[in-house]
MARVO-977925 format. One line per field, with one value per atom (N, C-alpha, C): residue number from 0; residue in one letter; atom name; x, z negated, y negated. Coordinates in Angstrom, 2 decimals, m for minus. Atoms other than C-alpha are relative to their C-alpha. Layout:
BEGIN
n	NUM;... .
res	A;... .
atom	CA;... .
east	X;... .
up	Z;... .
north	Y;... .
//
This chain:
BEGIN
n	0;0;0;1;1;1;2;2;2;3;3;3;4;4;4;5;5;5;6;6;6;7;7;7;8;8;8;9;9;9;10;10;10;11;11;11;12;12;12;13;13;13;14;14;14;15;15;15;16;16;16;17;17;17;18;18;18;19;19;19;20;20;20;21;21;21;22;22;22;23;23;23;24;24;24;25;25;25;26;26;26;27;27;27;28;28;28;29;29;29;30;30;30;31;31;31;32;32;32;33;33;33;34;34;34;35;35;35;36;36;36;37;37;37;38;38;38;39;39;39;40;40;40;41;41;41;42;42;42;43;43;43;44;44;44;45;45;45;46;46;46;47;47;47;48;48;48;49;49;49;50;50;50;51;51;51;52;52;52;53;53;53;54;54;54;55;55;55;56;56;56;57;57;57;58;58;58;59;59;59;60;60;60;61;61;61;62;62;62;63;63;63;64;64;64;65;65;65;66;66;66;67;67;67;68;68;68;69;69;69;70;70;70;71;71;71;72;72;72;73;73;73;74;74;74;75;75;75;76;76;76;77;77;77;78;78;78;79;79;79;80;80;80;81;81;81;82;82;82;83;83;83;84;84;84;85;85;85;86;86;86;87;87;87;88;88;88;89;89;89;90;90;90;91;91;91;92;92;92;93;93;93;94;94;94;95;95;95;96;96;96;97;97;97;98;98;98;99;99;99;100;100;100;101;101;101;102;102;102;103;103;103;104;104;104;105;105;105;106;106;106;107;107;107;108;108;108;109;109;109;110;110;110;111;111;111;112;112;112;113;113;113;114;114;114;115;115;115;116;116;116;117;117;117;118;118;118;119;119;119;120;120;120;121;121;121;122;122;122;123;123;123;124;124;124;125;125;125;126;126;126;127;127;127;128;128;128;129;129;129;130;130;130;131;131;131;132;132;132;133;133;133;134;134;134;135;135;135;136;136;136;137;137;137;138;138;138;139;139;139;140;140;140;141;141;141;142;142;142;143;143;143;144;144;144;145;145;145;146;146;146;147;147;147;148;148;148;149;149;149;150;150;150;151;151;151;152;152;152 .
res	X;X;X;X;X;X;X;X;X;X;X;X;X;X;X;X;X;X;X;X;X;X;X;X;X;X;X;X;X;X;X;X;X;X;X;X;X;X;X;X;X;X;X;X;X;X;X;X;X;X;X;X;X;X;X;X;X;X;X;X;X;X;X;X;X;X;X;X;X;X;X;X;X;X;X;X;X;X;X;X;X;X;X;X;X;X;X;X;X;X;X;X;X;X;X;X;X;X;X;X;X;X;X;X;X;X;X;X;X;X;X;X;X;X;X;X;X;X;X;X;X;X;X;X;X;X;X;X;X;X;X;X;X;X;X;X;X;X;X;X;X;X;X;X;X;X;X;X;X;X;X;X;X;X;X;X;X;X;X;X;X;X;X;X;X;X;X;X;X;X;X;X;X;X;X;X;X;X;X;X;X;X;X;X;X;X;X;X;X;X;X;X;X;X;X;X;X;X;X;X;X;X;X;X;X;X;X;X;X;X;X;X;X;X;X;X;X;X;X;X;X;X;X;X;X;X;X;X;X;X;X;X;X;X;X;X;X;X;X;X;X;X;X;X;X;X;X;X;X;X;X;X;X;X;X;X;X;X;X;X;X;X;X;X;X;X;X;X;X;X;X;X;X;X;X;X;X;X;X;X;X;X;X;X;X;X;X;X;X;X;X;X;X;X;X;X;X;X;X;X;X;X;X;X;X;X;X;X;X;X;X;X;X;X;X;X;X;X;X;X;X;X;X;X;X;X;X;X;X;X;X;X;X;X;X;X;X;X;X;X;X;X;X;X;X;X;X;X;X;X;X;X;X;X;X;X;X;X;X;X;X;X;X;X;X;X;X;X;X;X;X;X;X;X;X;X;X;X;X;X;X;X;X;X;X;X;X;X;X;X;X;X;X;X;X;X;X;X;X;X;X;X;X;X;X;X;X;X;X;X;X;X;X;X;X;X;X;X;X;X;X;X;X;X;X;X;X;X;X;X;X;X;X;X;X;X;X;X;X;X;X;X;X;X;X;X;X;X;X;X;X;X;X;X;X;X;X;X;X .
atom	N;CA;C;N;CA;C;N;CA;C;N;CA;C;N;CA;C;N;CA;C;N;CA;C;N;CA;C;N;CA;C;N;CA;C;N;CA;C;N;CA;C;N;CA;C;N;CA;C;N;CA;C;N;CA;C;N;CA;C;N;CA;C;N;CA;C;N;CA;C;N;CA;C;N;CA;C;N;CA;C;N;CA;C;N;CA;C;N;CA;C;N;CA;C;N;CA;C;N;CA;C;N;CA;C;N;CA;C;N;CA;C;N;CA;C;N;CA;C;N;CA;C;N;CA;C;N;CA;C;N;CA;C;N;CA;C;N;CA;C;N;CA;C;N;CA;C;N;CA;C;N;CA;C;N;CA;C;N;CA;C;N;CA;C;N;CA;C;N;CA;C;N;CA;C;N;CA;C;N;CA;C;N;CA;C;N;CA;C;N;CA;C;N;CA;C;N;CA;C;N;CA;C;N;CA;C;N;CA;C;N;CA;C;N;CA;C;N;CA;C;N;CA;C;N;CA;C;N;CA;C;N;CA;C;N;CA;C;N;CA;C;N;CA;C;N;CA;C;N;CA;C;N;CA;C;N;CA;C;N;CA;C;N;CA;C;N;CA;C;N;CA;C;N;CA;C;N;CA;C;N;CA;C;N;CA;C;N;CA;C;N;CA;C;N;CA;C;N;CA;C;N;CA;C;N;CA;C;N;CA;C;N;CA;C;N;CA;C;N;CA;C;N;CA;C;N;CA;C;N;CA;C;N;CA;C;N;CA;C;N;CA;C;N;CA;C;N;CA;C;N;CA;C;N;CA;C;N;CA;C;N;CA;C;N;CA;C;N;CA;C;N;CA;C;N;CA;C;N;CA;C;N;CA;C;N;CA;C;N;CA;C;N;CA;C;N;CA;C;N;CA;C;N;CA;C;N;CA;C;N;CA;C;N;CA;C;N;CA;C;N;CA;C;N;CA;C;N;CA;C;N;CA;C;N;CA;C;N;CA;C;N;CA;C;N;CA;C;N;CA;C;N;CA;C;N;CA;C;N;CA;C;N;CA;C;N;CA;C;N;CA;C;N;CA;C;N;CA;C;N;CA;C;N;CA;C;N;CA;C;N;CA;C;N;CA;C;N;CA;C;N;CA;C;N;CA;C;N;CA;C;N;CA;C;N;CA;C;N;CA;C;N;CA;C;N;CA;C;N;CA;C;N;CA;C .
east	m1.37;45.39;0.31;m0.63;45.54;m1.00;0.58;42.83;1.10;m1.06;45.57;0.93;m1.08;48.78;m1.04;0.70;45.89;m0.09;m0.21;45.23;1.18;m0.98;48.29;0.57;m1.02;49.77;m0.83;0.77;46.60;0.28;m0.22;47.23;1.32;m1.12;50.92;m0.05;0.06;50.08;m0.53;0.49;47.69;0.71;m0.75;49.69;1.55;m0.37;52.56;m0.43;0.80;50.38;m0.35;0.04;49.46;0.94;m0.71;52.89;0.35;m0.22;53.50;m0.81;0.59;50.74;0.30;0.34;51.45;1.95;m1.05;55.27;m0.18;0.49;54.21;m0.57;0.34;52.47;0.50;m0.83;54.92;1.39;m1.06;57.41;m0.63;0.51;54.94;m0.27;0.01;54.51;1.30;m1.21;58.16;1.02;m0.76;59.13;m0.70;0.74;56.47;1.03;m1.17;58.57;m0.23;1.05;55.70;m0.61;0.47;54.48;m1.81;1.52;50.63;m0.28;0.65;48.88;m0.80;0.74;47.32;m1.38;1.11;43.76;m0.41;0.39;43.06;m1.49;1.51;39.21;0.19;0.18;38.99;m0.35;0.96;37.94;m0.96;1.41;34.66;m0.07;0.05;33.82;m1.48;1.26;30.86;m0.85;0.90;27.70;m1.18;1.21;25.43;m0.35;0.91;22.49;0.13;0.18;22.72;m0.74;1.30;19.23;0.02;0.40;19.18;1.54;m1.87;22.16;0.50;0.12;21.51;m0.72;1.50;19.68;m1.00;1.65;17.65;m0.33;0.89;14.69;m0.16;0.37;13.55;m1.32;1.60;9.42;m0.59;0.70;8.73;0.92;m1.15;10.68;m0.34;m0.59;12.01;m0.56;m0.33;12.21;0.87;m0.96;15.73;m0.29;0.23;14.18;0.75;m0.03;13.65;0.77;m0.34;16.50;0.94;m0.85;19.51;1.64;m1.32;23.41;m0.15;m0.03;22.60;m1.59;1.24;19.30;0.46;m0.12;19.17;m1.65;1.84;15.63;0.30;0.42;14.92;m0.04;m0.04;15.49;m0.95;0.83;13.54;0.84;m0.54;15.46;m0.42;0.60;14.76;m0.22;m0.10;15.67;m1.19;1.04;12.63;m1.63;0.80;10.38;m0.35;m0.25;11.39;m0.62;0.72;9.83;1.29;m1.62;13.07;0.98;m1.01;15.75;1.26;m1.34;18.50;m0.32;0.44;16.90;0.71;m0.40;17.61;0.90;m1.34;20.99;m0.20;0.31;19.72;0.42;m0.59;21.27;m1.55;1.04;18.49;m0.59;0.27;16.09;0.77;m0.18;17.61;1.71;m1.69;21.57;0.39;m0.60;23.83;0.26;m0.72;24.89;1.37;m0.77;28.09;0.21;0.15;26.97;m0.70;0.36;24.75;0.33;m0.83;27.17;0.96;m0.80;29.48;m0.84;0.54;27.23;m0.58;m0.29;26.31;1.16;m1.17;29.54;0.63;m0.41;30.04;m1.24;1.42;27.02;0.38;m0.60;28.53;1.16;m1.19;31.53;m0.17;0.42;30.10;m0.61;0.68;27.79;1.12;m1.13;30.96;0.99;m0.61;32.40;m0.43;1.38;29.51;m0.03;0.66;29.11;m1.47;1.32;25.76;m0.14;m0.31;24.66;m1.27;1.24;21.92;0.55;0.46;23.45;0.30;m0.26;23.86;0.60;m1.29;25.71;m1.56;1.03;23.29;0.99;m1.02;24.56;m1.13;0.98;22.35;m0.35;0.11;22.85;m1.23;0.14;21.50;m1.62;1.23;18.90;m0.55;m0.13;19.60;0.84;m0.65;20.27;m0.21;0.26;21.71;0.37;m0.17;22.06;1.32;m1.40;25.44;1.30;m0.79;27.95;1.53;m1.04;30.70;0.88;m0.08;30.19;0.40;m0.68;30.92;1.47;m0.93;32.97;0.79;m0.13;33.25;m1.41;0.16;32.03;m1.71;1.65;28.09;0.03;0.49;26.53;m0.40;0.84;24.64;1.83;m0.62;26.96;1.89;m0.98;30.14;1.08;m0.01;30.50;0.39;0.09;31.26;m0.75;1.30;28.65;0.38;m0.28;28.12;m0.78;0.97;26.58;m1.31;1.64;22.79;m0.41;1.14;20.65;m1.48;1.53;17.73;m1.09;0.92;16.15;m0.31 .
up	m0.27;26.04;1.49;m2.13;29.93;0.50;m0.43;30.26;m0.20;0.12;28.99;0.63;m1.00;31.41;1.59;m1.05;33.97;0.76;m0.30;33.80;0.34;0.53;32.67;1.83;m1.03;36.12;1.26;m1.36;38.09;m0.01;0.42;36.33;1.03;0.08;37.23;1.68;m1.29;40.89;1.02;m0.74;41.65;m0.52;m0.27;40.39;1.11;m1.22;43.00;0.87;m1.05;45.45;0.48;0.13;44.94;m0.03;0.05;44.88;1.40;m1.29;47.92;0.95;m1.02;49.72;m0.41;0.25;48.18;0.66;m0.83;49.51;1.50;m1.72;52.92;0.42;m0.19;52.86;0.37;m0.07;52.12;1.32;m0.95;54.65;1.50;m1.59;57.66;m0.04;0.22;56.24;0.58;0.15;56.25;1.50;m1.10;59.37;1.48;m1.24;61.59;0.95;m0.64;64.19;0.58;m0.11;64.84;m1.15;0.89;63.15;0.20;m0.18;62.27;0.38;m0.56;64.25;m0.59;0.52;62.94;0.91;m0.60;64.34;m0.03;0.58;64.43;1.13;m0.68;65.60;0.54;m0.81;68.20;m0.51;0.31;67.61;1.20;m0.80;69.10;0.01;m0.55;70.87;m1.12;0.12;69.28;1.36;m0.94;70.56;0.43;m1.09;72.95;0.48;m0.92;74.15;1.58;m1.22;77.71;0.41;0.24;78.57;1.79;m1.54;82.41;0.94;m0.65;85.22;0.82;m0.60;86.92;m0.96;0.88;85.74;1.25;m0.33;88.51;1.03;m1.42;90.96;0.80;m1.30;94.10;m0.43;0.03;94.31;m0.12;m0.16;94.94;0.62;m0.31;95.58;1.40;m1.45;99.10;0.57;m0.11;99.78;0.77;m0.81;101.18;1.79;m0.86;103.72;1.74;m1.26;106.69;0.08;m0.10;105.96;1.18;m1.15;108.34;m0.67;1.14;106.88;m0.05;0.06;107.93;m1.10;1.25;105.75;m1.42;1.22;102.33;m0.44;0.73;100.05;m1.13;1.66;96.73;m0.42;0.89;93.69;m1.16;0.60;90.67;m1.50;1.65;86.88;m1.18;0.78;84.34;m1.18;1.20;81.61;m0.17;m0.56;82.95;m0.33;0.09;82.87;m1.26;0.93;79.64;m1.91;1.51;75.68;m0.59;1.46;73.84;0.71;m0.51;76.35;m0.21;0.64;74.09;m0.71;0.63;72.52;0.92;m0.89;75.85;0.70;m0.56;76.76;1.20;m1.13;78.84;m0.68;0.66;78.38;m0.37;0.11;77.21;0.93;m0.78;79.11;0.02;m0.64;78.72;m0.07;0.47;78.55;1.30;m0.90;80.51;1.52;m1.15;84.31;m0.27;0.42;83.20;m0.96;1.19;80.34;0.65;m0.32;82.91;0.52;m0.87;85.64;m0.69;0.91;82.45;m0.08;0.50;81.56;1.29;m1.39;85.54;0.29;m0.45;86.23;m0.90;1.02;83.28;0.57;m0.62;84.72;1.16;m1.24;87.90;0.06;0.49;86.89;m0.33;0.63;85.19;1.16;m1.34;88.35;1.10;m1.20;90.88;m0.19;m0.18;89.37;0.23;m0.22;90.08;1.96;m1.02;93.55;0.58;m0.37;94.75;1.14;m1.47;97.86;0.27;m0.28;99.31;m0.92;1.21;96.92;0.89;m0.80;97.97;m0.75;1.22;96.44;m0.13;m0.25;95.08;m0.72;0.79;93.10;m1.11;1.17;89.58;m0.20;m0.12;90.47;0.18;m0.93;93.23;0.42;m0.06;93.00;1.19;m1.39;96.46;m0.19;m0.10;97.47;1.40;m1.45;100.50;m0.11;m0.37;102.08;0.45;m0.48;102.96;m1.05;1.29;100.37;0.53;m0.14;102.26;m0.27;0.96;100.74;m1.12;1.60;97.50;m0.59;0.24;95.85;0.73;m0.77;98.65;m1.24;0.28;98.08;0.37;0.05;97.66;0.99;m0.91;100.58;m0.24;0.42;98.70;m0.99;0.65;95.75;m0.64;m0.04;96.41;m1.30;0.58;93.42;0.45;m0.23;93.63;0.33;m0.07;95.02;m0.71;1.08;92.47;0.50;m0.77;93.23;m0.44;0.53;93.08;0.60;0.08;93.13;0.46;m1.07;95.57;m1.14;0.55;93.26;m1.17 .
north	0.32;m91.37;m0.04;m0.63;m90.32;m1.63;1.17;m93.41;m1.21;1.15;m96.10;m0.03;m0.07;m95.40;m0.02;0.22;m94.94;m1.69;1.02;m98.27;m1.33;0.82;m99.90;0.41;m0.15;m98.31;m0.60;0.40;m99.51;m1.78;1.21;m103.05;m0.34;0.39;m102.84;0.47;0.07;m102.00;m0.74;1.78;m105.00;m0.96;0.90;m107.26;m0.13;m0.17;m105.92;m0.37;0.33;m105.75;m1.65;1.74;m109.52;m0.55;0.49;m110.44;0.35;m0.16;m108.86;m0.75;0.74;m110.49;m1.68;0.94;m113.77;m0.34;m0.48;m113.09;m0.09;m0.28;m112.16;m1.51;1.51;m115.45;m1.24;1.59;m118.00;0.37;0.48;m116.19;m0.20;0.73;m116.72;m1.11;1.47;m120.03;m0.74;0.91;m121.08;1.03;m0.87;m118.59;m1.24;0.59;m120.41;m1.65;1.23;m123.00;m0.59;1.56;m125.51;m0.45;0.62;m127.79;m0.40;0.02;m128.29;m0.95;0.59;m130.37;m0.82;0.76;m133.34;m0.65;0.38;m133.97;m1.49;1.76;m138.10;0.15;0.31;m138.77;m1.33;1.30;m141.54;m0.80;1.03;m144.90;m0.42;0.20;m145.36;m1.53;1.39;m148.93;m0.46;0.07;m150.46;0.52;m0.48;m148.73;m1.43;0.62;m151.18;0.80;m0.76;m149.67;m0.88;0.17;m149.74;0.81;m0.92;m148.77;m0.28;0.26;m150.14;m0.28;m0.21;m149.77;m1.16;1.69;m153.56;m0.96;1.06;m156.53;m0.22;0.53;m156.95;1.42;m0.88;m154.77;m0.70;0.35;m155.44;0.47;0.21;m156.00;1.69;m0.97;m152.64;1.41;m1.27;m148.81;0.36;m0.17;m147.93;m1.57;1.14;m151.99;0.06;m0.06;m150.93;0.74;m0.79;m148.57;m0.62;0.89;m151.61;m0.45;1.19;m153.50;0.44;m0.66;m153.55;m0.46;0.59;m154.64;m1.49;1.17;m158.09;m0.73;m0.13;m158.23;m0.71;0.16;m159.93;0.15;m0.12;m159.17;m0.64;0.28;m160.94;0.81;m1.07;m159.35;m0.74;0.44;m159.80;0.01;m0.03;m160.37;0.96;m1.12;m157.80;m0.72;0.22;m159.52;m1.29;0.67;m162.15;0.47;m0.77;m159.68;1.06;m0.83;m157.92;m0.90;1.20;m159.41;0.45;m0.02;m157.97;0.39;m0.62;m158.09;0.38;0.18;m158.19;1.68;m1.50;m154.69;0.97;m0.65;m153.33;0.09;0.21;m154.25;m0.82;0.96;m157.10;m0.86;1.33;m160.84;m0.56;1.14;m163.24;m0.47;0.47;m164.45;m1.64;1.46;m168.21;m0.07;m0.10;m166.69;m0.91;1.18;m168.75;0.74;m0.50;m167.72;0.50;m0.38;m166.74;1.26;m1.02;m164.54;1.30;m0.60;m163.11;0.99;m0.24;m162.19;1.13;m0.65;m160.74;1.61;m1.41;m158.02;0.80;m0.28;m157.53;0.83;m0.46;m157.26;1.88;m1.49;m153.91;0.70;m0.91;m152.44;0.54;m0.13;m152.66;1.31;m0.72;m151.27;1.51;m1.72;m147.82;0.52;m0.88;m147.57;0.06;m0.53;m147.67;1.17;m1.26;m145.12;1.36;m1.23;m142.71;m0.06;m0.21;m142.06;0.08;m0.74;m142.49;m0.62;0.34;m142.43;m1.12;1.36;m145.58;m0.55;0.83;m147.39;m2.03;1.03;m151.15;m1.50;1.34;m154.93;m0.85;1.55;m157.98;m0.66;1.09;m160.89;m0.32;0.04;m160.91;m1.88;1.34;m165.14;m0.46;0.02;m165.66;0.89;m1.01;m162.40;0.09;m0.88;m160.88;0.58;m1.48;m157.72;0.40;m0.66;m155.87;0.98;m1.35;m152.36;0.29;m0.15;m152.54;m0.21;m0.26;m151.19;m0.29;0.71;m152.33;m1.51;1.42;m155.84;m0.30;m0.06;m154.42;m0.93;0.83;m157.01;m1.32;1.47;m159.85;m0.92;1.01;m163.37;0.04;m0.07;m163.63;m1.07;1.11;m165.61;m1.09;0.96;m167.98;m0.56;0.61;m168.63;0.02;m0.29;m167.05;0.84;m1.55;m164.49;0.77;m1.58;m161.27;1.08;m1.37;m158.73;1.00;m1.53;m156.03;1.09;m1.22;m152.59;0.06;0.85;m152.74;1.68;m0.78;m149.54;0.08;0.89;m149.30;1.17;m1.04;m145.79;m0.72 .
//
C-alpha cells in the first residue's frame, strides 16, 4: 500500500515538473525581442579552374633582371604551348584575339589586386613584356591595348 501513493506522488511530480519546464520554455520563447536570424548560403559563380595567373612566359626566369623601363622582351603564349588549354583555364590555342585579351584581362584583374612586388605590364596580343609597372593600363606600343600586369616569378 505505501508502494502505490509512492508512486502515484512520484508520477504526479514529473509530470509538474515537465510542465514547468515546458512553461519556462515557451515564456523565453515569446519574451525573447529578436528575431531569429535566417542564414541564406551565397550563390557561388560557376567554378573555372584558373590554374595559371597570365597567359604568357618570358623564355626563361629572371629575363626581367637586365631590362631597363624602356625595354620590351618577347613573351611566349601558354595556351601555345599547352595540349588541353581549355583544361587549364587557358583560351584555345586557335581562340580569337578578343577572347584572348578577355580572359587576360580577368587574370589581370585578380593579380592587381595582390600586391606584388617586380611585378611588370605585357599585352597577351602582341606578346611583350616590360619592367615598368607604371604602364599598367596605358595603350600597348605595338597594338594599342591595354597593358595588363605580367609576372616576371
Amino acid at each position: 500500500m505505501t508502494t502505490e501513493p509512492q508512486t502515484t506522488s512520484h508520477a504526479r511530480f514529473r509530470r509538474q515538473r515537465l510542465n514547468l519546464v515546458t512553461l519556462d520554455s515557451l515564456r523565453l520563447h515569446s519574451m525573447w525581442p529578436f528575431k531569429k536570424r535566417t542564414v541564406t548560403t551565397p550563390k557561388m559563380a560557376p567554378a573555372e579552374p584558373i590554374l595559371y595567373r597570365q597567359l604568357d612566359i618570358t623564355e626563361s626566369f629572371d629575363d626581367n633582371l637586365g631590362l631597363t623601363p624602356d625595354d620590351w622582351i618577347p613573351t611566349v603564349p601558354l595556351n601555345k604551348a599547352t595540349s588541353n588549354a581549355r583544361a587549364m583555364g587557358l583560351p584555345s590555342a586557335d581562340a580569337s584575339e578578343e577572347e584572348i585579351y578577355e580572359v587576360a584581362s580577368k587574370l589581370s584583374q585578380v593579380r592587381e589586386s595582390i600586391p606584388i612586388p617586380n611585378d611588370g605590364v605585357y599585352c597577351p596580343i602582341c606578346h611583350i613584356a616590360n619592367i615598368d609597372l607604371a604602364k599598367l593600363r596605358t595603350p600597348c606600343p605595338k597594338c594599342g591595348r591595354v597593358l595588363l600586369k605580367f609576372g616576371w616569378d
